[in-house]
N, C-alpha and C positions, 0 to 999 in steps of 0.2 A: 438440307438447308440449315445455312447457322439459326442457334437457336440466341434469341437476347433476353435479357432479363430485366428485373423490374426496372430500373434506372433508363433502359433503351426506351421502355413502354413510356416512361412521364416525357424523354426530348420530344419523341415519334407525337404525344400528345400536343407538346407544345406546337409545333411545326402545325399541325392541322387548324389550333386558334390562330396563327399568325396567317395562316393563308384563308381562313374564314374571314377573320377583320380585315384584310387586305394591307399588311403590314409588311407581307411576304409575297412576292413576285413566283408565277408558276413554275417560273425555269430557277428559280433559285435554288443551288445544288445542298444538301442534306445529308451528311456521313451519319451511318452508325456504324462503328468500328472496320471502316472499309467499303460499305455498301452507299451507294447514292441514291436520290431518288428525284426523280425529275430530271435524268437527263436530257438533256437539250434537242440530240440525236432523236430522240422517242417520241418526238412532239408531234412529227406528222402522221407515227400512226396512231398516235392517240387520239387524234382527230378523224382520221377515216375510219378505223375500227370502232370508236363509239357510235359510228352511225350504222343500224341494226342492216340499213340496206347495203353497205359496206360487205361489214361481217355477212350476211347470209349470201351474198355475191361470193365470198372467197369460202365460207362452208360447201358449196354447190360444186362450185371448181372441184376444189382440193377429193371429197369423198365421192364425185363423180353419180351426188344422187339420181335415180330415177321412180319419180316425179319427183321436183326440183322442192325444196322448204321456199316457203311465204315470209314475209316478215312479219305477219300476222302470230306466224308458230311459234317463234320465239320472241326470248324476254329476256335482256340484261341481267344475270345472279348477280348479286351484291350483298356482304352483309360483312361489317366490322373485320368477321374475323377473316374472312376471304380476302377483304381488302389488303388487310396489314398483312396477309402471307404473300400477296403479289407488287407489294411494295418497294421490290428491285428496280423495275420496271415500268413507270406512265402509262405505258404502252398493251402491257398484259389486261386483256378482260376473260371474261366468263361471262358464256350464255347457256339460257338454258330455252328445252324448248316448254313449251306451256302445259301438254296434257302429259309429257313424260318426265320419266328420272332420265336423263338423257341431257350430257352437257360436253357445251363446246371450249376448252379453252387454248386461246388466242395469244402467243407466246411470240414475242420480238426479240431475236436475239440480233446484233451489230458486229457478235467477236466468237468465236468459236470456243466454246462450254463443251470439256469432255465430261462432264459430271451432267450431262443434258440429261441422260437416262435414268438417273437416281433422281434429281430435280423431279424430272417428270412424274415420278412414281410421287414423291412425296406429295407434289400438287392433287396429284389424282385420290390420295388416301386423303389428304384434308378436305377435299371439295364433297368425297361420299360421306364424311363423318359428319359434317356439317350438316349436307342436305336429310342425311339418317337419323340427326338428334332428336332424342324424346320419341322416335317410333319403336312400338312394340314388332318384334318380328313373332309372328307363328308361322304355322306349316301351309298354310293359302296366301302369307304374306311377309314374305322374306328374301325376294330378289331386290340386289341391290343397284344403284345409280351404275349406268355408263359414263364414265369419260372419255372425249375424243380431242387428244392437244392435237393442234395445230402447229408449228414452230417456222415462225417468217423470218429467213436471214438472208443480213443484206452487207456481210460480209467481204472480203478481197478474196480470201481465200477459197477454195472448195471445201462444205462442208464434208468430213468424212469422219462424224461422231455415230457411233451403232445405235439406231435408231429401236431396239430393244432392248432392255434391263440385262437379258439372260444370254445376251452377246456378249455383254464384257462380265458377266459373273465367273468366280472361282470354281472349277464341276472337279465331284469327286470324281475319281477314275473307275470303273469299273459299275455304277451306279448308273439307275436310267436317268436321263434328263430331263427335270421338272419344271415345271411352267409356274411362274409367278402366282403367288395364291393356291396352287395347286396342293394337296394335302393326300399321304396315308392315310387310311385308314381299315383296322381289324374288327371287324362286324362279329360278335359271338355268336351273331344267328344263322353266320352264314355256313359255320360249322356244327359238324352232328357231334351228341357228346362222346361217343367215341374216338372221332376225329381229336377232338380236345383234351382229350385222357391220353390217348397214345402219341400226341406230339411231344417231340424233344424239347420242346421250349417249357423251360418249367413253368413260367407265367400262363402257357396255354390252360395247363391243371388248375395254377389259380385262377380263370375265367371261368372255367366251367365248376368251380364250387360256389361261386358266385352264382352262377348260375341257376343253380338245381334250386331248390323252393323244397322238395319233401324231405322230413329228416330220415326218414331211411332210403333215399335214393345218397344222400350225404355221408352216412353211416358206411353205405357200401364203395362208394369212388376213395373215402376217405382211407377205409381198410387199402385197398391196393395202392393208391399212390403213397401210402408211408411206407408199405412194403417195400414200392422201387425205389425210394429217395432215402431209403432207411442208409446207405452207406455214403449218399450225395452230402453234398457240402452248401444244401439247402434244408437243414430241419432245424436252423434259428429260425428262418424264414418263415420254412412250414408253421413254427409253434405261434407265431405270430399271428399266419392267416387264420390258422383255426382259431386262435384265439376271436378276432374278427370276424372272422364269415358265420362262427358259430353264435355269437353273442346276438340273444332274441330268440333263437331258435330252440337252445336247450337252455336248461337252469342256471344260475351265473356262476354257483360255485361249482357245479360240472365242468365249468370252461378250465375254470383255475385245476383242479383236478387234472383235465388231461393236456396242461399245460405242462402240470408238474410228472406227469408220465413220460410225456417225449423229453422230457428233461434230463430224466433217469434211463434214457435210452430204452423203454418199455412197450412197443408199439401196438402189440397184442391185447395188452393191457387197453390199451387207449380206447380200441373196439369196444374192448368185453363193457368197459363202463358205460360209451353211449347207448350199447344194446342192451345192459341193465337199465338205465334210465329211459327206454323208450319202450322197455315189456311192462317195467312200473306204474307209467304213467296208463298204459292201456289197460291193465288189470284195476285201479283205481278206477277210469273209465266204466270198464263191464260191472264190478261191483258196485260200483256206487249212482250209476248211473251219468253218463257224459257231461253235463253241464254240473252237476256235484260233484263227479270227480276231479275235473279241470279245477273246481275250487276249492276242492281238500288238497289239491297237490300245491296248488299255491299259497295255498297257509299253510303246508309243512315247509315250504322254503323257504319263505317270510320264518318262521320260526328258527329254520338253522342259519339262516344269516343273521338272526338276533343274538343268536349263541356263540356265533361268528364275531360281534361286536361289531358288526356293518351299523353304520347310523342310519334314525329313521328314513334320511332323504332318501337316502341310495335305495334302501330297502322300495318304495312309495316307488319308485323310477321303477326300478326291475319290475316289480309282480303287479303294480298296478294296484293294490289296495290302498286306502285310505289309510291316515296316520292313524285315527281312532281304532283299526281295524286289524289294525298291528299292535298296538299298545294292551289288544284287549290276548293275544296271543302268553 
């Protein structure tokens, strides 16, 4: 649907005080760069269909309910913004019904619209945005509004516009056929990490380092896949992820470290240092006792990051000590 801009917004306003003051006559025609509003044509259903007993007479027909809707069920939607996006038309409403997200709209066309199916879509995406504004979704409350267009033509011709989106869509060739709103999607859970380790897709590998939570479950996925990608034309890549996946997990300048390993094409190496850093910190542990040790290891690298010339913030971020606590290093 065209989209207008502020200047369309203040005529569209004016038009609405002059037919408030009654300055301006209902059928009086109204351009915004091509579009009318108040065609003259539209008048009579604008008049049957705002009467709810109209509209729920032609709702009953058209979807063939059993038990038939009340006029009681439904309610006129109305609201600014719905208004001015069915502005084409006099003739266009929106009902909804009362106890649901559940809405009917009521579309007059006179001339045959092959653009009806993207129309329609776009109506249907502003009426759920609208009726969804300011709602929190979670996991017991996040199904959203049905819309159900209607489209009354009273045309010469035979309508023969595709009355679904994904009828006149472009399909790739050889891809299956996806249905509007329909979505991929790669579940990491839905894979064992084996599965994820021996898939060819390099991104699988990156999923599953993600994955993992212990550092020597990391230590060990990390030694083989630099082994098989050691000749790939993925170890910028690799040095990137590690760099990411690992940061939190080992010390900051261990990252830099075995960034600068793969760098030098060293991969061996890359091991032997996480595995030096993870027998170090466990021997600090057994010596010193687990809660001393975790804090002696963290003030030795508060300490080499000061000699590093890291400033205090970064330092305070990484190890989590106070600035006082560093200064006193």
């Amino acid at each position: 649907m065209k989209q207008f801009n502020y200047q369309d917004y203040l005529r569209y306003q004016e038009l609405k005080k002059r037919e408030v003051t009654g300055v301006a006559e209902e059928s009086t025609p109204y351009k915004l760069e091509g579009m009318q509003v108040n065609k003259p044509h539209d008048k009579i259903f604008k008049l049957v269909l705002a009467e709810k007993k109209q509209a729920i007479e032609l709702i009953n027909k058209v979807l063939n309910l059993s038990p038939k809707l009340t006029e009681e069920e439904i309610e006129r939607y109305s609201t600014e913004h719905i208004d001015y996006l069915l502005r084409e038309s006099a003739s266009d409403f929106v009902y909804k019904m009362k106890q649901m997200d559940i809405f009917f709209l009521l579309e007059h066309q006179s001339t045959i619209d092959y653009n009806m199916p993207k129309r329609i879509l776009e109506y249907e995406v502003e009426i759920i945005k609208e009726a969804v504004k300011g709602r929190k979704f979670t996991k017991n409350n996040h199904r959203l509004p049905t819309v159900i267009p209607i489209v009354i033509y009273t045309g010469s011709q035979k309508w023969e516009v595709e009355k679904y989106i994904q009828e006149c869509q472009v399909l790739l060739q050889g891809a299956q056929k996806i249905k509007l709103g329909e979505y991929y999607v790669i579940d990491v859970n839905d894979y064992s990490n084996e599965e994820l380790e021996n898939d060819e897709l390099f991104l699988s590998k990156v999923l599953l380092l993600e994955k993992l939570k212990r550092e020597e479950e990391i230590i060990q996925v990390l030694d083989r896949i630099i082994h098989t990608e050691k000749n790939s034309n993925n170890q910028e890549i690799l040095k990137r992820v590690i760099a990411f996946v690992l940061r939190g997990k080992i010390a900051e300048e261990n990252i830099e470290k075995l960034v600068k390993k793969l760098e030098k094409e060293e991969p061996d190496m890359v091991i032997e240092v996480l595995q030096k850093e993870n027998e170090r910190q466990r021997k600090i542990g057994i010596r010193e006792g687990v809660k001393q040790g975790i804090k002696q290891a963290t003030l030795n690298i508060a300490q080499k990051m000061l000699q590093l010339g890291i400033n205090l913030g970064e330092i305070e971020k990484v190890t989590g000590l106070t600035k006082e606590e560093i200064k006193k290093l």
